[in-house]
Backbone as CSV, one residue per row, in Angstrom:
resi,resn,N_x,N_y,N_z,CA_x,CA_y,CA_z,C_x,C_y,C_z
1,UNK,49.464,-99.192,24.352,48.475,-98.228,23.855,48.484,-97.011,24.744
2,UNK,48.646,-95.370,24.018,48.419,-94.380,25.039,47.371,-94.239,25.770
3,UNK,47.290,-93.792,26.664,46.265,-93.304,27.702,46.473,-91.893,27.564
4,UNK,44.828,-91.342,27.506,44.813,-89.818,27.683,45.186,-89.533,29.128
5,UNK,45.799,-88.231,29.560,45.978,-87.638,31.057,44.810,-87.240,31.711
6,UNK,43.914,-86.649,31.038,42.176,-86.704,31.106,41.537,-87.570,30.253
7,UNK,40.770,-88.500,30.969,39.669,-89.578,30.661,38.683,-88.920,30.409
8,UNK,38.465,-87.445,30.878,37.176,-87.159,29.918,37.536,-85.931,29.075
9,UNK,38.762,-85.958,28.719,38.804,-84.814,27.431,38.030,-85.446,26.271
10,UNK,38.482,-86.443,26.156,37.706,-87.058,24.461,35.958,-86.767,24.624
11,UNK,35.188,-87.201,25.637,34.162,-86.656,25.599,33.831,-85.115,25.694
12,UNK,34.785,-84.360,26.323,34.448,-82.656,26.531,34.558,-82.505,24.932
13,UNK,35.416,-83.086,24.731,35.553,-82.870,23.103,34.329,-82.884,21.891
14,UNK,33.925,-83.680,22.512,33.100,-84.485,21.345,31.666,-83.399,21.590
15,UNK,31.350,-83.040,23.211,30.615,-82.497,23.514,30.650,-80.959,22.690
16,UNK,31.650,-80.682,22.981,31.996,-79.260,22.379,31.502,-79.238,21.346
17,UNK,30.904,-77.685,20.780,31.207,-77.205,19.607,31.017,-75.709,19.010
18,UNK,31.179,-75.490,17.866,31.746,-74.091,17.683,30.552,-73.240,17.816
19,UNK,30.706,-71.697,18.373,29.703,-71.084,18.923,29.205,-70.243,17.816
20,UNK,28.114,-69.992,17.469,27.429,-69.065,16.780,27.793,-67.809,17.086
21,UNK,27.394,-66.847,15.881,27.759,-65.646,15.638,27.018,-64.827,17.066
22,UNK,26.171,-65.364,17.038,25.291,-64.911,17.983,25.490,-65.090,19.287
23,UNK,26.003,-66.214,19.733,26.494,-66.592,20.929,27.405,-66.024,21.367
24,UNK,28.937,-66.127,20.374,30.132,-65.481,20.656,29.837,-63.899,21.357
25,UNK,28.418,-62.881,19.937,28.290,-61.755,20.509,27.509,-61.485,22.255
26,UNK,26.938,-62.548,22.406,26.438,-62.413,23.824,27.599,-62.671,24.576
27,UNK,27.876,-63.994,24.232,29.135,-64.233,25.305,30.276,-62.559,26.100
28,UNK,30.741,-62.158,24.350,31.190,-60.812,24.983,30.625,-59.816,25.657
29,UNK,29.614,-59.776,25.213,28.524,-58.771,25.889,28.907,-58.936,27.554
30,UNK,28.528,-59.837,27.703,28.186,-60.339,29.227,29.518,-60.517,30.207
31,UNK,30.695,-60.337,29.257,32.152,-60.694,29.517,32.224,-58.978,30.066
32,UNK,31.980,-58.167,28.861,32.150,-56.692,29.299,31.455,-56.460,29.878
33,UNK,30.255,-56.307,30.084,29.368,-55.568,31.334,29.643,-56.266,32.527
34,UNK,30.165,-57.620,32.672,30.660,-58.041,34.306,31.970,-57.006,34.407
35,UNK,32.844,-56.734,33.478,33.965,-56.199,33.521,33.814,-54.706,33.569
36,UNK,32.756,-54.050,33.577,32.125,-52.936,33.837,31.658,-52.378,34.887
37,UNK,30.956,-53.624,35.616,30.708,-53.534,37.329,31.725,-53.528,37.532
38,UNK,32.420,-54.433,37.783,34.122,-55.125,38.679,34.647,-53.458,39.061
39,UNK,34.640,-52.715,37.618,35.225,-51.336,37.479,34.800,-50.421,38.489
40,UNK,33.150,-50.307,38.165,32.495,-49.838,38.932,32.626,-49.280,40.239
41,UNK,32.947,-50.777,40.891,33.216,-50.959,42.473,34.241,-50.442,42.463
42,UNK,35.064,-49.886,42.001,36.591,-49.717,42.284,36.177,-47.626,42.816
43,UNK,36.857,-47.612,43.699,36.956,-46.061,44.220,37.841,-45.574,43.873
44,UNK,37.839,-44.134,42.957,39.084,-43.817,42.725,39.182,-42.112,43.488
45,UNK,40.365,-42.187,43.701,40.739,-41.045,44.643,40.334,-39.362,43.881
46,UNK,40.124,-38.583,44.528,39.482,-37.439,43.467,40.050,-36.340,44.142
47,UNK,40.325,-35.250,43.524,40.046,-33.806,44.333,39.047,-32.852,43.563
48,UNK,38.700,-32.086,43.998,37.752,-30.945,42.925,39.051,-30.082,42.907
49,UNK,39.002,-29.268,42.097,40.074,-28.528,41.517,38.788,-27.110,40.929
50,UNK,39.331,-26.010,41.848,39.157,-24.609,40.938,39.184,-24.120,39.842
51,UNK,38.220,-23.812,38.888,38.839,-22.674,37.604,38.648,-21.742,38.206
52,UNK,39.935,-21.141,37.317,40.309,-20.041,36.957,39.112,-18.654,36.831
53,UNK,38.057,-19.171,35.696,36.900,-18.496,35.135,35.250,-18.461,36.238
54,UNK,35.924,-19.418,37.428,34.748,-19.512,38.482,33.676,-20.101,37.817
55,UNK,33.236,-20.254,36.952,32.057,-20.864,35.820,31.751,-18.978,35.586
56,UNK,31.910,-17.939,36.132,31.244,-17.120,35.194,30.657,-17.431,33.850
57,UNK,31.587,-17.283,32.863,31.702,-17.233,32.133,30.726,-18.418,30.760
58,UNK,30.242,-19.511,31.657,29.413,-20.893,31.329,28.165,-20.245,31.029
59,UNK,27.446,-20.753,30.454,25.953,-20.753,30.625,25.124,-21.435,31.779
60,UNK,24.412,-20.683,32.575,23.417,-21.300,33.387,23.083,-23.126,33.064
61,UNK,23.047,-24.184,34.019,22.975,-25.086,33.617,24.234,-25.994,33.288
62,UNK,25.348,-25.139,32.943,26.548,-26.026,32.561,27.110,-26.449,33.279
63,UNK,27.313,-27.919,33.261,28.527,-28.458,34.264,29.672,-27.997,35.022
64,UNK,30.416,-26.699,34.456,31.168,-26.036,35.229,30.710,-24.685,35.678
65,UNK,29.610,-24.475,35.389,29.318,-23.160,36.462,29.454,-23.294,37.433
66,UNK,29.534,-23.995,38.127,30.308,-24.270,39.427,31.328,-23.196,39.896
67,UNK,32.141,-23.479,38.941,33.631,-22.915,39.153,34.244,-23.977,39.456
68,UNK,33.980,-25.361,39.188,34.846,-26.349,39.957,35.105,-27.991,38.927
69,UNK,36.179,-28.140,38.802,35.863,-29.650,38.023,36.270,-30.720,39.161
70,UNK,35.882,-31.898,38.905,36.426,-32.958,39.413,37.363,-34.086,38.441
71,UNK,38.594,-34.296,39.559,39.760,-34.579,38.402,39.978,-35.644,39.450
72,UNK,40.662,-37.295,39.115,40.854,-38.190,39.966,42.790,-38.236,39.699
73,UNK,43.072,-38.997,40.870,44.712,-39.073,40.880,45.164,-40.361,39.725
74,UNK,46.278,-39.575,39.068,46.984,-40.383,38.052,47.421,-41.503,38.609
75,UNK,47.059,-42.892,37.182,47.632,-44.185,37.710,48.935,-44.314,36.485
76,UNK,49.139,-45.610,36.358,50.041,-45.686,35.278,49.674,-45.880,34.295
77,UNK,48.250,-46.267,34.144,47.601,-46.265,32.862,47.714,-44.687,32.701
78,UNK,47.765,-43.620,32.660,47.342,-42.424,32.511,48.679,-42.520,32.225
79,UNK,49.973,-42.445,32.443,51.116,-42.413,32.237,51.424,-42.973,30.970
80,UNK,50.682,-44.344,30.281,50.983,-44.228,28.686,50.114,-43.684,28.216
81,UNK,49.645,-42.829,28.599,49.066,-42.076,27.474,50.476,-40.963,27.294
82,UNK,50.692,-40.718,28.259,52.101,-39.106,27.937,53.148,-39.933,27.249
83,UNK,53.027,-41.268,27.401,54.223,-41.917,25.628,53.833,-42.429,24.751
84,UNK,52.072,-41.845,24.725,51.750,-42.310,22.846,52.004,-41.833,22.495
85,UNK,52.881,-42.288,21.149,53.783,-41.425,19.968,52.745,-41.059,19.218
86,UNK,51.721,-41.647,18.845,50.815,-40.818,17.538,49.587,-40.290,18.845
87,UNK,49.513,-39.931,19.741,49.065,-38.320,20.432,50.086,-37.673,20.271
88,UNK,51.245,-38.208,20.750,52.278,-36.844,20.610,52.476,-36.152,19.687
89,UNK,52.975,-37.194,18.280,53.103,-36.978,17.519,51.389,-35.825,16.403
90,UNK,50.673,-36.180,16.552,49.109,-35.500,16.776,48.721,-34.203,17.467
91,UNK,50.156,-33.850,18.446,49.762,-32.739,19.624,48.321,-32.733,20.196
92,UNK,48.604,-33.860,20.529,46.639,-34.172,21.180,46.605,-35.218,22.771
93,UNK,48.548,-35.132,23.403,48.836,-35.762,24.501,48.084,-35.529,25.545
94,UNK,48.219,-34.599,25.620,47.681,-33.692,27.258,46.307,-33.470,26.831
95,UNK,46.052,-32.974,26.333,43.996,-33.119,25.781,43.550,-34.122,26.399
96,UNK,44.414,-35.586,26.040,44.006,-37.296,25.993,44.153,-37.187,27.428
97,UNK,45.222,-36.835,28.035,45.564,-37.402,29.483,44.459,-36.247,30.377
98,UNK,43.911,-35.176,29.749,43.458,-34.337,31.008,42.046,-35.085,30.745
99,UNK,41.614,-35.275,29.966,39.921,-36.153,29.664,39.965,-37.452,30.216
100,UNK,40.952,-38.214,30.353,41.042,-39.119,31.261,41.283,-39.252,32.619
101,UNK,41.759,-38.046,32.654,41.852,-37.691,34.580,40.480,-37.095,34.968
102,UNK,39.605,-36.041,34.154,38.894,-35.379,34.709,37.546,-36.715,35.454
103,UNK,36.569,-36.362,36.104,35.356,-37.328,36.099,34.693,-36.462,36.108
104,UNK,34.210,-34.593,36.411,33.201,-34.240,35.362,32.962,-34.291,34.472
105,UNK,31.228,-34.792,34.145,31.133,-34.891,32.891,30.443,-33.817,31.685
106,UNK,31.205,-33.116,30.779,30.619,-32.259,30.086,31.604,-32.582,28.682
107,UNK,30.980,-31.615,28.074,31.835,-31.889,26.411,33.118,-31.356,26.641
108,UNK,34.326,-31.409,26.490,35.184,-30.738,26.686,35.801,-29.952,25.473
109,UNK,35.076,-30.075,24.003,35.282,-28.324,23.556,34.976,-27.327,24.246
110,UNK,33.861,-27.201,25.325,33.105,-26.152,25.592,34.418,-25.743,26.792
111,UNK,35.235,-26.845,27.208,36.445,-25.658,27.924,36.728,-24.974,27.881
112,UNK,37.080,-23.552,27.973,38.070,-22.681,28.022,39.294,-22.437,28.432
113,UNK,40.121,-22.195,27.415,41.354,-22.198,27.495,42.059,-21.341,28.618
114,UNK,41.356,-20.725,29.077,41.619,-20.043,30.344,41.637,-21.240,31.361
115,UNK,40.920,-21.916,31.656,40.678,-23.337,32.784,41.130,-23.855,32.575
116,UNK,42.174,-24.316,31.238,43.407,-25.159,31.573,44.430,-25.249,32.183
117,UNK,44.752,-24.007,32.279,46.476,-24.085,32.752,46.342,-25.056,33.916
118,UNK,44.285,-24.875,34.942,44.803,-25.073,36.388,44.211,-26.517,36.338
119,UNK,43.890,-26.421,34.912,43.630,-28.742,34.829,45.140,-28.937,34.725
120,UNK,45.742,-28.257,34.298,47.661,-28.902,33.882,48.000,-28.706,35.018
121,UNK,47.859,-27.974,35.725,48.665,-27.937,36.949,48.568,-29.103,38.195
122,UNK,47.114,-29.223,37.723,45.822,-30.287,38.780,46.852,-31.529,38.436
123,UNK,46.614,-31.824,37.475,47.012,-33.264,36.203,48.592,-33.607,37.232
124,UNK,49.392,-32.668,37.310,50.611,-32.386,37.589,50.860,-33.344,39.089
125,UNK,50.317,-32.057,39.674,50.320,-32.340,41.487,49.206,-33.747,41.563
126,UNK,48.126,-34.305,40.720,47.758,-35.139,41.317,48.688,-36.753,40.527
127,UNK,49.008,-36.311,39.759,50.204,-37.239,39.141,51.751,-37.719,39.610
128,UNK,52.350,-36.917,40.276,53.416,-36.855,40.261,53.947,-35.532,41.812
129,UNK,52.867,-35.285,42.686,53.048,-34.088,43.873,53.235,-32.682,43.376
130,UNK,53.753,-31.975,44.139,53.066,-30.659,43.996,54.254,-30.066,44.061
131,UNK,55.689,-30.268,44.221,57.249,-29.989,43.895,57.532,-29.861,42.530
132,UNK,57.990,-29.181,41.937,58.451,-29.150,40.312,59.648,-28.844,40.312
133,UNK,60.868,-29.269,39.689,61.861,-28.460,40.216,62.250,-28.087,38.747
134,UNK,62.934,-26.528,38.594,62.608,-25.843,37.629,64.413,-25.337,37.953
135,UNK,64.815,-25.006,36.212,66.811,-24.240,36.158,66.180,-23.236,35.483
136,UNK,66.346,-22.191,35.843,66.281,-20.915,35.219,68.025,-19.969,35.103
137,UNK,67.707,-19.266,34.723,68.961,-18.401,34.462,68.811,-17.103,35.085
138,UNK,69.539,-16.502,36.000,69.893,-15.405,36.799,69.908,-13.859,35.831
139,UNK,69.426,-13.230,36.304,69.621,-11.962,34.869,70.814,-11.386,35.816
140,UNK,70.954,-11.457,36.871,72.331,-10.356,37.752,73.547,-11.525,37.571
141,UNK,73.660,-12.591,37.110,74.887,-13.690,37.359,74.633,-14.192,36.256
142,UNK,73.814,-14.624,35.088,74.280,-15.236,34.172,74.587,-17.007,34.431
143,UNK,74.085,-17.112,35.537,74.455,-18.497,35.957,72.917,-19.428,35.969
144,UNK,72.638,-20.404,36.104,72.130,-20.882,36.460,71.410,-21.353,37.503
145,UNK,70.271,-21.569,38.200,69.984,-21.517,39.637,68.717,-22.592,39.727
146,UNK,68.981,-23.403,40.387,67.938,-24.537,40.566,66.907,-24.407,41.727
147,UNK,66.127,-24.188,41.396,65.020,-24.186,42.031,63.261,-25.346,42.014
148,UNK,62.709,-25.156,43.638,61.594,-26.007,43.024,60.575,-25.508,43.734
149,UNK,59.700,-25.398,42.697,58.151,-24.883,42.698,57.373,-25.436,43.447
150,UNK,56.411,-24.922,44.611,55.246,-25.401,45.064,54.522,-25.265,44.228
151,UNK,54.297,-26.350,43.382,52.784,-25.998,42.566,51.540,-25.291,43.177
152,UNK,50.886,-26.149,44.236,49.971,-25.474,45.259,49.997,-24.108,45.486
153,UNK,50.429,-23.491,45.513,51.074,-22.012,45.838,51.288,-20.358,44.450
154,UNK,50.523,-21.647,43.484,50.497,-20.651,42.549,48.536,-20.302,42.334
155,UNK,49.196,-18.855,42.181,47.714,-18.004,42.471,47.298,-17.626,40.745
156,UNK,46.263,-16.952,41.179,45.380,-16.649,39.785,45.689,-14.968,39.360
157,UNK,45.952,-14.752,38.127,46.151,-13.385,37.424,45.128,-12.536,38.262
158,UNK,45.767,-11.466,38.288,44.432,-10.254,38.734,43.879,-9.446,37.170
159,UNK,42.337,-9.558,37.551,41.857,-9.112,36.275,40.846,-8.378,36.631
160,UNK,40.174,-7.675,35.561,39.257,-6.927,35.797,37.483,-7.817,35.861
161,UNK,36.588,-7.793,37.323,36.328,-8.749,37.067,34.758,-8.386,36.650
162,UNK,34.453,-6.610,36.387,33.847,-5.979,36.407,33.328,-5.765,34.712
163,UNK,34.067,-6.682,34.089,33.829,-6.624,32.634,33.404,-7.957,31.922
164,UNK,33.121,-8.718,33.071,32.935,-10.244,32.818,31.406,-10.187,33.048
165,UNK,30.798,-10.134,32.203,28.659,-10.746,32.378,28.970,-12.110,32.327
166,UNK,27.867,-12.734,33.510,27.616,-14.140,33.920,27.055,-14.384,32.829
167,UNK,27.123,-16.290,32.405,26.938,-16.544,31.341,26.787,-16.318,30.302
168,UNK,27.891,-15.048,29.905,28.174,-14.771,28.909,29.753,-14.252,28.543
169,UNK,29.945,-15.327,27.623,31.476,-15.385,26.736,31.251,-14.408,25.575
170,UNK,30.943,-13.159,25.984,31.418,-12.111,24.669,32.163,-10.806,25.483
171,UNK,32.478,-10.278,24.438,33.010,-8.873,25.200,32.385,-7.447,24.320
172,UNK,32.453,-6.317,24.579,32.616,-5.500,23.759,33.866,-4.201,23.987
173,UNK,34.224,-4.134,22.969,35.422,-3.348,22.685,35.257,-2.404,21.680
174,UNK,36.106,-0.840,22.015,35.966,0.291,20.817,37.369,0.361,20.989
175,UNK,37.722,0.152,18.944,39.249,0.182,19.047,40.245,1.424,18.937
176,UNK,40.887,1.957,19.343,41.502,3.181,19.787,41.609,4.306,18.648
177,UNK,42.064,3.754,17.813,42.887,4.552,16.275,41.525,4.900,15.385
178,UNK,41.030,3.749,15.080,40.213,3.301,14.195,38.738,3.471,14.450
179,UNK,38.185,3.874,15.685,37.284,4.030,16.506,35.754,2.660,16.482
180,UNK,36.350,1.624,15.599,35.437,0.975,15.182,35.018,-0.432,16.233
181,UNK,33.623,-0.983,16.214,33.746,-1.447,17.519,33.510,-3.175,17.154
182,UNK,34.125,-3.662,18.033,33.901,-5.598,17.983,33.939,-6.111,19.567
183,UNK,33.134,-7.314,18.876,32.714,-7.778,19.775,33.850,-9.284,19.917
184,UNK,33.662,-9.997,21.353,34.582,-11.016,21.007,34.491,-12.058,22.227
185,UNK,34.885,-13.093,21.730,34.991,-14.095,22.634,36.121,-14.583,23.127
186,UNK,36.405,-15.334,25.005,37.508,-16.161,25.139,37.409,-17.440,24.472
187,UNK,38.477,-17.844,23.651,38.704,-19.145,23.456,38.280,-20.271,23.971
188,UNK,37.731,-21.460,23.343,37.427,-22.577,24.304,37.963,-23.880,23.242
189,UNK,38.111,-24.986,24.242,39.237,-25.604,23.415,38.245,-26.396,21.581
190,UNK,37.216,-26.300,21.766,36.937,-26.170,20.798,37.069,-25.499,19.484
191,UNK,37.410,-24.356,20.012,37.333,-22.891,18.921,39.083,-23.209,19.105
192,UNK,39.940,-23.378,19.610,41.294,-23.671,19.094,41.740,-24.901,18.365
193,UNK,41.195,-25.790,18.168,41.418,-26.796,17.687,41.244,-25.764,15.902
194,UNK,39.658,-25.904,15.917,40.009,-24.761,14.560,40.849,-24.256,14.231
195,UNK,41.311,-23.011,15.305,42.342,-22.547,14.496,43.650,-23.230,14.265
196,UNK,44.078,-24.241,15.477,45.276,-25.274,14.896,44.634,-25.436,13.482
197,UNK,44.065,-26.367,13.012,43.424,-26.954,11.934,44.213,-25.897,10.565
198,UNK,43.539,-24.462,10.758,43.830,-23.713,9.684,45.102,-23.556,9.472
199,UNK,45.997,-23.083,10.697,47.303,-22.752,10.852,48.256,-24.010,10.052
200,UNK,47.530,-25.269,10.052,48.480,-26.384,9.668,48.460,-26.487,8.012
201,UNK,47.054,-25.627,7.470,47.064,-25.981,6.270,47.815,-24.636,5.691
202,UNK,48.242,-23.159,6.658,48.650,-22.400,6.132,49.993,-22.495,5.982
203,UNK,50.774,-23.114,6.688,51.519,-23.818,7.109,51.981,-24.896,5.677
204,UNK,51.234,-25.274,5.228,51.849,-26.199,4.153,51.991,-25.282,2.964
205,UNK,51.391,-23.944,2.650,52.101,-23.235,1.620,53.201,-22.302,2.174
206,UNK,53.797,-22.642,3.125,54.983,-22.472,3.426,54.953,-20.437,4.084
207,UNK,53.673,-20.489,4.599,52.856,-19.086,5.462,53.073,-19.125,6.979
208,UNK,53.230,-17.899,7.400,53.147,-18.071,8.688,51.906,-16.751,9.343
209,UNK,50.732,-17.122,9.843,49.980,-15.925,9.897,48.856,-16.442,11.148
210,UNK,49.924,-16.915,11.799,48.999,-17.233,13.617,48.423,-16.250,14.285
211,UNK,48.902,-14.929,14.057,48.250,-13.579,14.945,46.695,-13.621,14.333
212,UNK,46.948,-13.456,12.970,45.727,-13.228,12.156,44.682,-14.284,12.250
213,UNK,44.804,-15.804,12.424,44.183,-16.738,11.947,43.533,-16.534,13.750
214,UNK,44.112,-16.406,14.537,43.378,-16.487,15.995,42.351,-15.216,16.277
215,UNK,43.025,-14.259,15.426,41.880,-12.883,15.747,40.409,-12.945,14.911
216,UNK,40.752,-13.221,13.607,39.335,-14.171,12.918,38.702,-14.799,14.320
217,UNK,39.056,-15.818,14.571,38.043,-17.064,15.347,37.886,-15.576,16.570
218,UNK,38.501,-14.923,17.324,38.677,-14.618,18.603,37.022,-12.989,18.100
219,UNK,37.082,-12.610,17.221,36.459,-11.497,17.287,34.822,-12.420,16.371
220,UNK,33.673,-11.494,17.144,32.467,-12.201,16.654,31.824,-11.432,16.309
221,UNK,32.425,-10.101,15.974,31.390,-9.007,14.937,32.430,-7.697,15.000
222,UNK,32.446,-7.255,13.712,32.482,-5.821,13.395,31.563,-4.499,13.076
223,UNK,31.839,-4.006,13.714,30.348,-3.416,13.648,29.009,-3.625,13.398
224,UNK,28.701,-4.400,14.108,27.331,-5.133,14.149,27.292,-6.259,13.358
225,UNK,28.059,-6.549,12.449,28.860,-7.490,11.660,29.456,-8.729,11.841
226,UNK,28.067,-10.197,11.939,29.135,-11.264,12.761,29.288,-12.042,11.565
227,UNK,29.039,-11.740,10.084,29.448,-12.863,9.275,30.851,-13.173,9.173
228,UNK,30.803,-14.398,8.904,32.941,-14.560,8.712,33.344,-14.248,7.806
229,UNK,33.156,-13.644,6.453,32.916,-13.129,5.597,33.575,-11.362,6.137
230,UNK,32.917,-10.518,6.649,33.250,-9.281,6.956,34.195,-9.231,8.151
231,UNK,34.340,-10.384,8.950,35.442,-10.393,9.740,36.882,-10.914,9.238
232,UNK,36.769,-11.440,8.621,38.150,-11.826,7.777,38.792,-11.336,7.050
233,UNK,37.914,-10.323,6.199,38.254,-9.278,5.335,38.563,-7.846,6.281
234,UNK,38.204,-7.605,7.345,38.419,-6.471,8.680,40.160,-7.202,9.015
235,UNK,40.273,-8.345,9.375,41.655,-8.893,9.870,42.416,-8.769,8.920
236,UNK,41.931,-9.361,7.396,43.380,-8.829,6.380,43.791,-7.622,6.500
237,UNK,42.615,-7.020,5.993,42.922,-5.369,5.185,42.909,-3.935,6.051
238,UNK,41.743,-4.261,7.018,41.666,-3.057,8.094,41.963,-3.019,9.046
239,UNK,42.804,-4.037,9.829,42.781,-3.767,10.879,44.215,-2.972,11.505
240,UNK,44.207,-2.057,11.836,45.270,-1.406,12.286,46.690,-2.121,13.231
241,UNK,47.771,-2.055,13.134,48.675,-2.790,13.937,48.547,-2.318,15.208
242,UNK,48.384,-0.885,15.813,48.076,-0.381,16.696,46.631,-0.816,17.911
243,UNK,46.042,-0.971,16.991,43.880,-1.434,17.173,44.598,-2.709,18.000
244,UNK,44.956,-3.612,16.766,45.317,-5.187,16.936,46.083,-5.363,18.685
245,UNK,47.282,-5.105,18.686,47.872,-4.807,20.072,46.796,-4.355,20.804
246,UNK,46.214,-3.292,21.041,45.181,-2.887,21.819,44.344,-3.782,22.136
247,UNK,43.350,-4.275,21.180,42.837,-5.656,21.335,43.237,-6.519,22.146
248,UNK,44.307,-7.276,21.657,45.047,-8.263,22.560,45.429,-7.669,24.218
249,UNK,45.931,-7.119,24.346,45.961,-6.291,25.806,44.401,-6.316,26.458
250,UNK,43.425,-5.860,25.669,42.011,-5.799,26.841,42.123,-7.311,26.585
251,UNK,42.003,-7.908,26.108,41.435,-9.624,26.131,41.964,-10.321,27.040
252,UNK,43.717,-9.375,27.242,44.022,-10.647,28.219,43.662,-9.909,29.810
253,UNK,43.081,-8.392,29.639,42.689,-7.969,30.738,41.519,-8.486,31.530
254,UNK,40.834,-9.217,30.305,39.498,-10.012,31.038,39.542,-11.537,30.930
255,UNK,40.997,-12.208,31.096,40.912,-12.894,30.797,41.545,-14.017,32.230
256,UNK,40.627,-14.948,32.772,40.901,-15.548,33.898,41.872,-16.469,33.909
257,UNK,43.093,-16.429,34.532,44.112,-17.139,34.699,44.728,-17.441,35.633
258,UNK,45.909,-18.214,35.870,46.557,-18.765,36.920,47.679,-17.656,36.055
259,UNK,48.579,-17.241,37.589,49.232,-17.048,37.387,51.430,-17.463,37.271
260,UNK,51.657,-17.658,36.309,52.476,-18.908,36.098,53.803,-18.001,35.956
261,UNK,53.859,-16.783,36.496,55.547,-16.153,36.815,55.567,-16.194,38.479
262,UNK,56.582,-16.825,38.560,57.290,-17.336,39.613,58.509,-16.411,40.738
263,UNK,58.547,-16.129,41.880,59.888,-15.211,42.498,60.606,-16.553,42.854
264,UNK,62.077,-15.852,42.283,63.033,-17.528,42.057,64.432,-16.316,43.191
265,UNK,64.760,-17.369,44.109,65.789,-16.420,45.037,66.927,-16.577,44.420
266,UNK,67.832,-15.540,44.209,69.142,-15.366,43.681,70.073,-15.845,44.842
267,UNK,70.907,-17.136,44.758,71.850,-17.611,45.944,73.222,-16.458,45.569
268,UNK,73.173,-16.144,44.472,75.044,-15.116,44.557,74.455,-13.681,45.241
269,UNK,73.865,-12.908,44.515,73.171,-12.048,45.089,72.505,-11.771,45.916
270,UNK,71.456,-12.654,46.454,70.477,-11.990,47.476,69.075,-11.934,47.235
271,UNK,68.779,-10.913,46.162,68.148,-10.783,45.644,67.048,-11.983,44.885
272,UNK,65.680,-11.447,45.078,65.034,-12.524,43.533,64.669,-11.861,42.162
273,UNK,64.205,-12.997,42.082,64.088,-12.605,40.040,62.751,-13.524,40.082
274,UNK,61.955,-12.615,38.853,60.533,-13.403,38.209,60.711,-14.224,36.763
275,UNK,60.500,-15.654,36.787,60.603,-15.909,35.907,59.113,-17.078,35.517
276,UNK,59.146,-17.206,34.260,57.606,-18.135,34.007,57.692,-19.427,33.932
277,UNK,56.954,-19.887,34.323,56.845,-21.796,34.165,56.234,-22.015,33.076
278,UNK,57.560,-22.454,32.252,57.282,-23.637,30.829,56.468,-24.602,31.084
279,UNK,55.085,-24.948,30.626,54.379,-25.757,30.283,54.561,-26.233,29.499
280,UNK,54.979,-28.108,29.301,54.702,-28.483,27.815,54.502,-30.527,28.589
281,UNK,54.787,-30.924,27.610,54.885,-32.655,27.990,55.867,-33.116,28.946
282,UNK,57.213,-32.108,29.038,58.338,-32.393,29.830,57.781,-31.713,31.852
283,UNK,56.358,-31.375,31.248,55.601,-30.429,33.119,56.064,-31.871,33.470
284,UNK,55.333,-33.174,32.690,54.833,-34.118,33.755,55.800,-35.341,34.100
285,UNK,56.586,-35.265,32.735,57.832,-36.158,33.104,59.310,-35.337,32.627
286,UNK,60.073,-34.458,33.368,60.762,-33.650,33.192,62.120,-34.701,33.007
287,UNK,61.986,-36.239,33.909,63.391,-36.875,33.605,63.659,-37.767,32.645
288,UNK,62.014,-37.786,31.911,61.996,-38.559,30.964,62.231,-38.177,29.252
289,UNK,62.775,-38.761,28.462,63.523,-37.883,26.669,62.169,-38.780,26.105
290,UNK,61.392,-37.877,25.797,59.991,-38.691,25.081,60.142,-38.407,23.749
């Protein structure tokens, strides 16, 4: 006759039985919130990291008036996020991976697209160090020249800083040709997601009209004029090609940035050359074919 290997399984057995709906949901409950402390306790390494925009530009009260976010150092969990295929595929990679690095907490539409470059850069050096090594092409040789970037070492655009009112994201502008006046805002990643959004559906009748679809969202009145209604109809029909350029030039004159052109030394010549750092998914894994 067999013998059980445990003499008291048949009773654990018998003892046992299946848990209520109710139970199971406590059981988890209590499974995750221990697994919540455990987390808790864990210290994770941080730096504060500079914008670009200093918080000017925030409203009184906002989490980044500061001028400062707090961003913690990349693990390898943060690393699949830069090979989810449906973020990538989504163009929503780096969004995912910078909201998971940051630990200030605020909404992150209310970003400005100006304060990213120096979360990508942050994301970068606290991921992977502060070396980038970058092939550009020589304009005096035609050759190729390998070089590598101190990330750390890259500074912020010079702008005018005399046209920026504290907690306030508008501008005003009188346009050259046309003499007519608008008002306008920097981008925040909220207000670009929109315009992706539109661009994709203009995009499926086989349109291409990105200048236009960003100056809509980017301008917030025409002459006293903030319906979207009279601004959309100003971007089709009136707005001058001349005005338009003009526009774009003051915006990016008040507009706070890192600055991402680079002096790269010429080894045949002597000489250096300025060239810009490509930002894209390949910043953070350049040896990897994603």
């Amino acid at each position: 006759m067999s013998q059980s290997l445990n003499p008291n399984y048949q009773d654990k057995k018998k003892a046992s039985k299946p848990m209520s709906d109710a139970e199971m949901i406590a059981a988890a409950t209590a499974q995750h919130e221990q697994q919540s402390a455990e987390s808790a306790k864990i210290t994770v390494p941080s730096e504060i990291v500079e914008l670009p925009s200093k918080g000017v530009l925030y409203p009184d009260g906002h989490p980044l008036k500061a001028g400062t976010i707090e961003m913690k150092y990349m693990t390898a969990r943060e690393e699949d996020i830069l090979t989810n295929q449906s973020y990538i595929k989504n163009g929503v990679v780096l969004d995912k991976l910078f909201q998971a690095l940051i630990l200030t907490k605020f909404d992150y539409n209310d970003l400005l697209l100006c304060d990213k470059n120096a979360i990508m850069i942050a994301a970068r050096v606290l991921g992977y160090g502060k070396d980038y090594p970058v092939t550009v092409t020589s304009p005096y040789t035609g050759e190729d020249v390998d070089y590598t970037v101190d990330l750390t070492t890259i500074g912020e655009r010079e702008i005018d800083w005399s046209k920026l009112e504290n907690g306030k994201n508008e501008f005003e502008f009188e346009l050259p040709a046309s003499k007519r006046k608008v008002t306008f805002s920097l981008l925040t990643h909220g207000i670009q997601k929109k315009i992706d959004a539109e661009q994709r559906a203009i995009k499926k009748l086989k349109k291409d009209a990105s200048l236009t679809t960003m100056l809509k969202y980017v301008i917030t009145s025409i002459d006293g004029d903030s319906s979207d209604g009279a601004i959309r109809k100003f971007v089709d029909r009136e707005l001058f090609a001349i005005d338009s350029r003009a526009l774009r030039k003051h915006i990016k004159s008040v507009t706070p940035d890192l600055d991402l052109v680079i002096e790269v030394p010429d080894g045949e010549s002597g000489d250096t050359f300025r060239s810009s750092i490509n930002i894209g998914l390949d910043f953070f894994w350049p040896d990897t074919e994603i």
